[in-house]
C-alpha positions in Angstrom: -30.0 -48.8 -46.9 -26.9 -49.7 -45.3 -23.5 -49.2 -47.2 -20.9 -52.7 -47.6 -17.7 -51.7 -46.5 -15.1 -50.8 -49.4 -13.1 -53.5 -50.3 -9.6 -53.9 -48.7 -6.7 -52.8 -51.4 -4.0 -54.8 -51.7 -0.9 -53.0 -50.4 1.4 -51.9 -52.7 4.6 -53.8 -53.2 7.1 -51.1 -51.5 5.1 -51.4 -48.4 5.7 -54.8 -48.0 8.9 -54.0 -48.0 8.4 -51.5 -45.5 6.2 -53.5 -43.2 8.8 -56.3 -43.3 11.9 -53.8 -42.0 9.5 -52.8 -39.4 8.7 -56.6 -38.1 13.0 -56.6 -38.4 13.1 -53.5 -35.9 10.3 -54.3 -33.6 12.5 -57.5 -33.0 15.2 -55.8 -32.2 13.8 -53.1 -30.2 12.3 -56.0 -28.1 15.3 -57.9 -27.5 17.6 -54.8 -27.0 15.0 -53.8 -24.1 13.5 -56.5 -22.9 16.1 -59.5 -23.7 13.1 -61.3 -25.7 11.1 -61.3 -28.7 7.5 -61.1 -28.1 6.7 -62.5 -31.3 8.9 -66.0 -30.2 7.5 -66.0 -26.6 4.0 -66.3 -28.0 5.4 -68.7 -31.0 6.7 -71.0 -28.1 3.4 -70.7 -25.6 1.1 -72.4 -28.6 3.6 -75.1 -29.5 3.7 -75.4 -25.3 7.6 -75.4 -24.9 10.5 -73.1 -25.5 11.5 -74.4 -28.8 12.6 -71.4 -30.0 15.0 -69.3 -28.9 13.6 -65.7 -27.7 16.9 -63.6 -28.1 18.7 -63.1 -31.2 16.7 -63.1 -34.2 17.8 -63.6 -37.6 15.8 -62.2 -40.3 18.0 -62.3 -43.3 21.4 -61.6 -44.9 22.2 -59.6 -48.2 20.5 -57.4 -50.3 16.5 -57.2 -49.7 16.2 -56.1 -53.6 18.3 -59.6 -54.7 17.3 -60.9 -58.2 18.0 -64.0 -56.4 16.0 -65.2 -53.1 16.7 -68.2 -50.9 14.5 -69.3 -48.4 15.9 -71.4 -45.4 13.2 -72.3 -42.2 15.5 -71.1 -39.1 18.8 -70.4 -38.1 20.4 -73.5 -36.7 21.1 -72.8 -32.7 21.7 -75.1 -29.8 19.8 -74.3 -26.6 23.4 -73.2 -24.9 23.5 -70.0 -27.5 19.9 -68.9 -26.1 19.1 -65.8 -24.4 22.2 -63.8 -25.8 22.6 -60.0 -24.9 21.9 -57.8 -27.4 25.5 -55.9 -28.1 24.1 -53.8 -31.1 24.3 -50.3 -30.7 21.3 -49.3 -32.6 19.1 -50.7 -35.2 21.3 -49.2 -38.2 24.3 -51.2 -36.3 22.0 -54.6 -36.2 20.9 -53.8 -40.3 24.1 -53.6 -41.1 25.4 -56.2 -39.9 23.2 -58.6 -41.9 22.8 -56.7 -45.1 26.9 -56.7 -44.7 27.4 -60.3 -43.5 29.5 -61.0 -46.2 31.8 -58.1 -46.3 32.1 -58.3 -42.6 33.7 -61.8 -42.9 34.8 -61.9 -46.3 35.7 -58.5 -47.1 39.0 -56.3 -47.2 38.5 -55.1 -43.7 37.9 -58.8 -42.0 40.3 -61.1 -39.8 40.3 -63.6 -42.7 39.2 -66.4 -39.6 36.1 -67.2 -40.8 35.1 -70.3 -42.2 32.0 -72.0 -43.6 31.6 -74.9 -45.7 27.7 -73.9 -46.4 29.2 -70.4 -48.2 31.3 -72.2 -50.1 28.2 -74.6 -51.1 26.3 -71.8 -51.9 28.6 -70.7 -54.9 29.0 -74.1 -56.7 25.6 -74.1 -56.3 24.7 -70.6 -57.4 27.2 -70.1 -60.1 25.1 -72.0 -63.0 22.7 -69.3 -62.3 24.7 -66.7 -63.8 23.1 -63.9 -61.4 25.7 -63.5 -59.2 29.3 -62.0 -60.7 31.4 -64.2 -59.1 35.2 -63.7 -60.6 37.5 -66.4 -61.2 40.4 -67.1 -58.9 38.8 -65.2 -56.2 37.8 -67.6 -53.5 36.9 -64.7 -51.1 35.5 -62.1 -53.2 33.2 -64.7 -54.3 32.2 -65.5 -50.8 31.5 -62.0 -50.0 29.6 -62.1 -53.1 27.4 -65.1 -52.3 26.3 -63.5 -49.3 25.9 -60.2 -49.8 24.6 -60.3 -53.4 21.6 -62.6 -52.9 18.7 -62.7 -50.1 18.7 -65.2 -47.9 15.6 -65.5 -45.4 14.8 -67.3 -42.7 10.9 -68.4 -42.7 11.4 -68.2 -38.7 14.0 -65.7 -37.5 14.2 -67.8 -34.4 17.0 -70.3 -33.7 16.7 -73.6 -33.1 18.1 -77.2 -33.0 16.3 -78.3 -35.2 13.4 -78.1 -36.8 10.6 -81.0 -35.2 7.8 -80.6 -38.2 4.8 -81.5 -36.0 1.1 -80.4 -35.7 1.4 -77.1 -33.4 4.3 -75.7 -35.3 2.3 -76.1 -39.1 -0.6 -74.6 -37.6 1.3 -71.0 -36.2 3.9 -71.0 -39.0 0.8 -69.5 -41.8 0.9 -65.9 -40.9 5.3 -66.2 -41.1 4.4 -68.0 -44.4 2.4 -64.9 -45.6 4.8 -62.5 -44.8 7.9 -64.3 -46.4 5.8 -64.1 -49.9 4.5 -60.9 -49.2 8.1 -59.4 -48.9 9.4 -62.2 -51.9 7.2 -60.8 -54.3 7.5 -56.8 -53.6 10.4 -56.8 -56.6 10.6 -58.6 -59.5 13.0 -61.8 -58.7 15.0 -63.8 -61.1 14.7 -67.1 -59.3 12.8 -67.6 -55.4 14.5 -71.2 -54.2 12.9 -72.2 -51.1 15.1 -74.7 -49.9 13.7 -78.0 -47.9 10.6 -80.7 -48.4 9.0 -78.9 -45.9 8.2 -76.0 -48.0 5.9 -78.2 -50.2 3.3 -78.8 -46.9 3.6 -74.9 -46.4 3.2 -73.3 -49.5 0.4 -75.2 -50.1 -2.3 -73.0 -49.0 0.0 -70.5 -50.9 0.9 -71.5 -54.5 -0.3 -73.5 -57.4 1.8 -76.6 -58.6 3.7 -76.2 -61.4 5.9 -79.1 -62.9 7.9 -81.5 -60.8 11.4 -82.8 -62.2 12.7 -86.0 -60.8 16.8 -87.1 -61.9 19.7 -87.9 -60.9 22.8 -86.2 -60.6 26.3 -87.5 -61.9 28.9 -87.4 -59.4 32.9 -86.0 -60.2 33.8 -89.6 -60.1 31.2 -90.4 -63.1 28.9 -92.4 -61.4 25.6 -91.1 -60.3 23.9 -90.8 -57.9 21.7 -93.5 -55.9 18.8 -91.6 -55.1 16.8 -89.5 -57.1 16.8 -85.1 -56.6 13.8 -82.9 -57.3 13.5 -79.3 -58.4 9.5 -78.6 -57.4 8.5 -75.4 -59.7 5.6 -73.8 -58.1 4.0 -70.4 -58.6 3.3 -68.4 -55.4 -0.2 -67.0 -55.1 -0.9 -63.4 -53.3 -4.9 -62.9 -52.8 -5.8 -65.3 -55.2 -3.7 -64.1 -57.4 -0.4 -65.3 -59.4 2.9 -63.3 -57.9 5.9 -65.0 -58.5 7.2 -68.1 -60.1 9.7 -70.2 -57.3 10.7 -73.6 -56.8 11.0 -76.2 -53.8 14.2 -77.9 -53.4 13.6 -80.7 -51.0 17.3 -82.2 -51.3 19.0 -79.0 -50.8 20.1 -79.4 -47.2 21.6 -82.7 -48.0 25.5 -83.7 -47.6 27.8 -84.7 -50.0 26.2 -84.3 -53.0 27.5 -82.7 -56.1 25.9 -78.9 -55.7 27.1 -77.6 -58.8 25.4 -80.0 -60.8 22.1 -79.9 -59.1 22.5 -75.9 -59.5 23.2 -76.6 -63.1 19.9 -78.6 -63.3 18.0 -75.8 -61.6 19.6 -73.5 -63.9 17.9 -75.4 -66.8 14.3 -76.1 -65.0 13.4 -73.4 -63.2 10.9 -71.7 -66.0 9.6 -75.0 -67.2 5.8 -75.6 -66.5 
């Protein structure tokens, strides 16, 4: 009588964890050696161009434990940054340097240069939350905090232009899909914001609909807003199975919006079904 094989356990949640810092270090490794990233040469040979830059890749930045998760689909790179050197020392020097990204530029120790309109976005946009300690009257503090104190992920940790949604790149993106959630739900998170439309075609295969909340959002003049926002609660699926609760935030990305207010309205939607 022949024997089935055993069924395949589900690794346990710290190994994800695990399994993603490895992925991090292979990249690196690969890069620092060999001035490319194998994983983003092969990404590029199905789509049949070099869309994404080969050098430089940007996992994350923050703390990998965060109560609070965002989820962004590459870093933003025009093709005149690709194919940078590698100047990290080692891998601890290239860890750091994201899981410190805030304190680097924010902190006590930085040239006080830096300047980014999408951190300061981040905590009127964050704040309603309440996860994040940010202190009043504090502008920088809070900045380090806003980085360092969350996770931020990049679905692809490949630079790019842009990002050209098109047949080829759906069909490669499922196993950088699997590992994002994988990694997501290996602690218990407060609130998992994937933040784009696009994220509705590619969770998908990976999530059960929840409730979908359409408004508008008032603007500091009083008026509101002309078109409509969205705050798409989901719940992310692992083997068949229910892992996480997130939302989809397809307007996330757009300009001039009130942020605080459409954080405020996440803030009071997330858990409904």
């Amino acid at each position: 009588m022949k024997l089935s094989a055993p069924a395949r356990q589900p690794m346990p949640p710290r190994e994800h964890r695990s399994s993603f810092i490895e992925k991090v270090r292979l990249d690196f490794e690969q890069w620092k050696q060999d001035g490319v990233c194998a994983r983003a040469q092969s990404l590029n040979e199905a789509m049949g161009s070099n869309y994404f830059d080969v050098a430089n890749p940007h996992h994350f930045a923050g703390d990998l434990d965060s109560a609070i998760v965002l989820i962004h689909l590459n870093p933003k790179r025009n093709p005149n940054q690709y194919g940078a050197r590698c100047e990290h020392v080692t891998f601890d020097d290239y860890w750091q340097a994201y899981e410190k990204f805030g304190e680097r530029h924010y902190g006590p120790k930085s040239s006080g240069k830096h300047k980014s309109p999408f951190d300061h976005k981040q905590v009127r946009f964050l704040k309603p939350l309440g996860v994040i300690p940010f202190v009043e009257d504090d502008e920088r503090g809070n900045l380090r905090r806003v980085i360092d104190e969350k996770l931020q992920l990049e679905l692809i940790p490949y630079g790019s232009p842009d990002f050209n949604f098109h047949g080829k790149l759906i069909e490669n993106l499922k196993p950088f899909v699997e590992d994002i959630i994988r990694l997501i739900c290996a602690v218990e998170r407060k609130h998992i914001i994937f933040c784009g439309r696009v994220f509705t075609k590619l969770l998908a295969p990976f999530s059960r609909p929840m409730k979908t909340h359409n408004f508008r959002l008032e603007k500091n003049d009083g008026t509101w807003t002309k078109h409509e926002f969205e705050i798409v609660n989901i719940m992310l699926q692992s083997g068949g199975e229910d892992s996480g609760r997130a939302c989809i935030l397809p307007q996330f990305a757009k300009q001039g919006y009130p942020v605080g207010r459409y954080g405020q309205k996440l803030a009071e939607l997330y858990s409904e079904n």
